[in-house]
Backbone as ProteinMPNN parsed JSONL, in Angstrom:
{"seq_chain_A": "XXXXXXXXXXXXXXXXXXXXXXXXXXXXXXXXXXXXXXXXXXXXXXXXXXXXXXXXXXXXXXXXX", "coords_chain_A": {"N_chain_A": [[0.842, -1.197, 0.0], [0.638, 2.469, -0.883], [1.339, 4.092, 1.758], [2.084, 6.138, 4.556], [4.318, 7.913, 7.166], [4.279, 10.366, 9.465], [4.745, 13.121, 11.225], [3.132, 15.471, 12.331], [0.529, 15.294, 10.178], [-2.56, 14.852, 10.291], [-3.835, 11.283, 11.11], [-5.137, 9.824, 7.642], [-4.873, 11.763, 5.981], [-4.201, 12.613, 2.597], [-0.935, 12.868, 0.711], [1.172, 14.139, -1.767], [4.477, 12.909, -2.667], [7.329, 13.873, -4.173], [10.041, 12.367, -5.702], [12.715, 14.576, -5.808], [15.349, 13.813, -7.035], [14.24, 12.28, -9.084], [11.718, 12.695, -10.038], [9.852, 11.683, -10.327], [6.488, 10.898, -8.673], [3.982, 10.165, -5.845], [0.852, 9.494, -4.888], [0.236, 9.398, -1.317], [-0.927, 7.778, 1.999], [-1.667, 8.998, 4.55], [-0.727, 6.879, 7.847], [0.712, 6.695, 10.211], [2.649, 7.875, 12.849], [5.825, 9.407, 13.21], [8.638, 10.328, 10.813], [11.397, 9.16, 13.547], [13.569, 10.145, 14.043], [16.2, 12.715, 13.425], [16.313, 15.318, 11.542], [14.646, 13.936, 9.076], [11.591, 14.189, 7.465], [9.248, 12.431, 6.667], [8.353, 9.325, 6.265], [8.391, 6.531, 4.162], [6.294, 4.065, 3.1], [7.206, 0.535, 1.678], [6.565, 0.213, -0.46], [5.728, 2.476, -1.818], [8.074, 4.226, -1.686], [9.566, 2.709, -3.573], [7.794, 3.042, -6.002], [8.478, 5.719, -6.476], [11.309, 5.198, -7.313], [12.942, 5.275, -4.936], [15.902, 4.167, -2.629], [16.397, 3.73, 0.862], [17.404, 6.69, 1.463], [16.138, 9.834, 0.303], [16.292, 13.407, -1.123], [12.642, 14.712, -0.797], [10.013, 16.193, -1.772], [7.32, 17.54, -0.531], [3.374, 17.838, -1.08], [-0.35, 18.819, -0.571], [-2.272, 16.277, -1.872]], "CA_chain_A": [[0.0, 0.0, 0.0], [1.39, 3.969, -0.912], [1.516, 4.812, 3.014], [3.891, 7.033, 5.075], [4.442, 8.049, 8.694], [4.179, 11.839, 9.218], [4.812, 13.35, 13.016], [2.205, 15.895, 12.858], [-0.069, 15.449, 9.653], [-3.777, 14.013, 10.832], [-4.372, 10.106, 9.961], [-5.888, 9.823, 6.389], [-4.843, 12.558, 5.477], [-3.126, 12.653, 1.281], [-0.046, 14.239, 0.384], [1.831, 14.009, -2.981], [5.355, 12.793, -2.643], [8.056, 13.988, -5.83], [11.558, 12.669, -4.994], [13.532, 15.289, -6.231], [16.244, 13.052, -7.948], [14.268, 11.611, -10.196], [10.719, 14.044, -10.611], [8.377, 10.632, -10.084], [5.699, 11.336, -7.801], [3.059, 9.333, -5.259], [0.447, 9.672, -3.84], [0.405, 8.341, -0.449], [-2.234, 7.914, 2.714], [-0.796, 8.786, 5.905], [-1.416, 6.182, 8.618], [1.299, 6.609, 11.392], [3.848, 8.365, 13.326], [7.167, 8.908, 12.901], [10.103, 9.535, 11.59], [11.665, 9.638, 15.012], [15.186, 10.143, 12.917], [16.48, 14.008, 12.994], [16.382, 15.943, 9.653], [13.729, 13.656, 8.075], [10.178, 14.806, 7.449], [8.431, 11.215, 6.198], [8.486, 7.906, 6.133], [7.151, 6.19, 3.326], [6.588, 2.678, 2.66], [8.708, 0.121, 0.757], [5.987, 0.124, -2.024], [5.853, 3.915, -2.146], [9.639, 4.502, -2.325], [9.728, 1.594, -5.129], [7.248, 3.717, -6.86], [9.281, 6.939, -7.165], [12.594, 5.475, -7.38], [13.858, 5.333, -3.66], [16.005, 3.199, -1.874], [17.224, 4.256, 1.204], [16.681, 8.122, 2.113], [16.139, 10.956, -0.479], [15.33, 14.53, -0.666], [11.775, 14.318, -1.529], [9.182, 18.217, -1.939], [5.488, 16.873, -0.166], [2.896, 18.696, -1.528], [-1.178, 18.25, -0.91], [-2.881, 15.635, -2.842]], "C_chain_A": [[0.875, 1.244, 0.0], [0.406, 4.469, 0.59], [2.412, 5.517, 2.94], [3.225, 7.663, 6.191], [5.11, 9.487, 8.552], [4.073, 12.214, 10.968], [3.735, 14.392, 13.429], [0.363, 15.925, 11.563], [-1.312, 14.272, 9.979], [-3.565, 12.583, 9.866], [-5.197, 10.482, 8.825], [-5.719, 10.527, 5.585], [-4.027, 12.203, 3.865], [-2.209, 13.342, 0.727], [0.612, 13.053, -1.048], [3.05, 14.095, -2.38], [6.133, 12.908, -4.069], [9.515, 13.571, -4.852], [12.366, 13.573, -6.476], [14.665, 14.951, -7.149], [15.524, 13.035, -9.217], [12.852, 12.384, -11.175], [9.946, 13.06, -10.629], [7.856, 11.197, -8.928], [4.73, 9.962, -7.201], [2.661, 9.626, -4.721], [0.578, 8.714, -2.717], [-0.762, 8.639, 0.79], [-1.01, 8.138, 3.886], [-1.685, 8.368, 7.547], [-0.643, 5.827, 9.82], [2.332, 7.651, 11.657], [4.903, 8.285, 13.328], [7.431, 10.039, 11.577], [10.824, 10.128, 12.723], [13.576, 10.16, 14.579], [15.573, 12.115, 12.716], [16.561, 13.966, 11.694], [15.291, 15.238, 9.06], [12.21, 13.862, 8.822], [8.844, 13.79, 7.17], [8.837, 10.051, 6.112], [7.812, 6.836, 5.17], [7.306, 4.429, 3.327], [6.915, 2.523, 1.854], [7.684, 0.465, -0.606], [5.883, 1.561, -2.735], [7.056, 4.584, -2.87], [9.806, 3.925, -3.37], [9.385, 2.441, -5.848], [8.085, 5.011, -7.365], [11.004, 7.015, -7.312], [13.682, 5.752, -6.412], [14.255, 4.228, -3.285], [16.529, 4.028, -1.097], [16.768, 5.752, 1.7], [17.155, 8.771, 0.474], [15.481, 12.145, -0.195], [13.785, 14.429, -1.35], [10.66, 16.272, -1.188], [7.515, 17.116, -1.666], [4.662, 17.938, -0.286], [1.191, 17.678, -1.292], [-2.23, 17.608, -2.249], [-4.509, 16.553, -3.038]], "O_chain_A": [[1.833, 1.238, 0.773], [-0.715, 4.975, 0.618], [3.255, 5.738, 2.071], [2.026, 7.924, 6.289], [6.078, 9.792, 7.856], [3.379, 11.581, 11.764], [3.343, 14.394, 14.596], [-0.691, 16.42, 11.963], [-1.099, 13.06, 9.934], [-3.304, 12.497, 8.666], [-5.966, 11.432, 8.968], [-6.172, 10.34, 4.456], [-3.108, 11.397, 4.012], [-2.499, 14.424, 0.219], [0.55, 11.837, -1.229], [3.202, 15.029, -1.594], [5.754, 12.231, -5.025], [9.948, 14.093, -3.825], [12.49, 13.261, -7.66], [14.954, 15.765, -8.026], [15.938, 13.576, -10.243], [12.814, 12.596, -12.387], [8.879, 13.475, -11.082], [8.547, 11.902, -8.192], [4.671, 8.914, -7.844], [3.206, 10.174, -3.764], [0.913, 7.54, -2.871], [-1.487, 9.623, 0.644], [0.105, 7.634, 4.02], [-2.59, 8.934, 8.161], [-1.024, 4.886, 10.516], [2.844, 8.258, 10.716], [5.361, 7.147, 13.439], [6.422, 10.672, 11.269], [10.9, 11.343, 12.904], [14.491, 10.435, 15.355], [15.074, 12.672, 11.738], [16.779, 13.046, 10.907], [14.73, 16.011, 8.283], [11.803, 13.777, 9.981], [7.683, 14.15, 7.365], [10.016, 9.915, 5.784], [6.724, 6.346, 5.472], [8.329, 3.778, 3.539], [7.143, 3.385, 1.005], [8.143, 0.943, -1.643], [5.942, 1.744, -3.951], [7.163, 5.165, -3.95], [10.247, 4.604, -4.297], [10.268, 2.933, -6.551], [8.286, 5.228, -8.56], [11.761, 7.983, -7.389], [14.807, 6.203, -6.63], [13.529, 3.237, -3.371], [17.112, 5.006, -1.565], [15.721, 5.853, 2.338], [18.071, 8.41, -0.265], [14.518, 12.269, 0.562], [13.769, 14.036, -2.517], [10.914, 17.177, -0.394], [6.925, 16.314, -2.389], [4.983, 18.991, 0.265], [1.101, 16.48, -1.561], [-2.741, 18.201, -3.199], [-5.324, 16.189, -3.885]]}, "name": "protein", "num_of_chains": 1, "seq": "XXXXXXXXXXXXXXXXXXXXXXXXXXXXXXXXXXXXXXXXXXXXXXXXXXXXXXXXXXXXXXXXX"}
């Protein structure tokens, strides 16, 4: 499922993920907390990152769906 773990954005809520590298985009649902990790802003799942070309950490621009 295109999830991702957001520290203050309400459950359910939809945001558009672009990673910046590559200019693919996803939407995604956000259904938990987190990341507990300084500097990063999201957490996406593995099927999400697959989708735009992540492994690993990238800069990514979140924008509402």
């Amino acid at each position: 499922a295109y999830t991702a773990a957001h520290r203050s954005l309400p459950f359910g809520t939809l945001v558009r993920v672009v990673n910046l590298n590559t200019g693919l985009s996803v939407v995604v649902r956000i259904n938990d907390r987190g990341p507990f990790v300084r500097g990063r802003v999201i957490d996406l799942s593995r099927a999400a990152a697959r989708a735009i070309g992540m492994s690993g950490t990238a800069r990514v621009a979140i924008t509402p769906a």
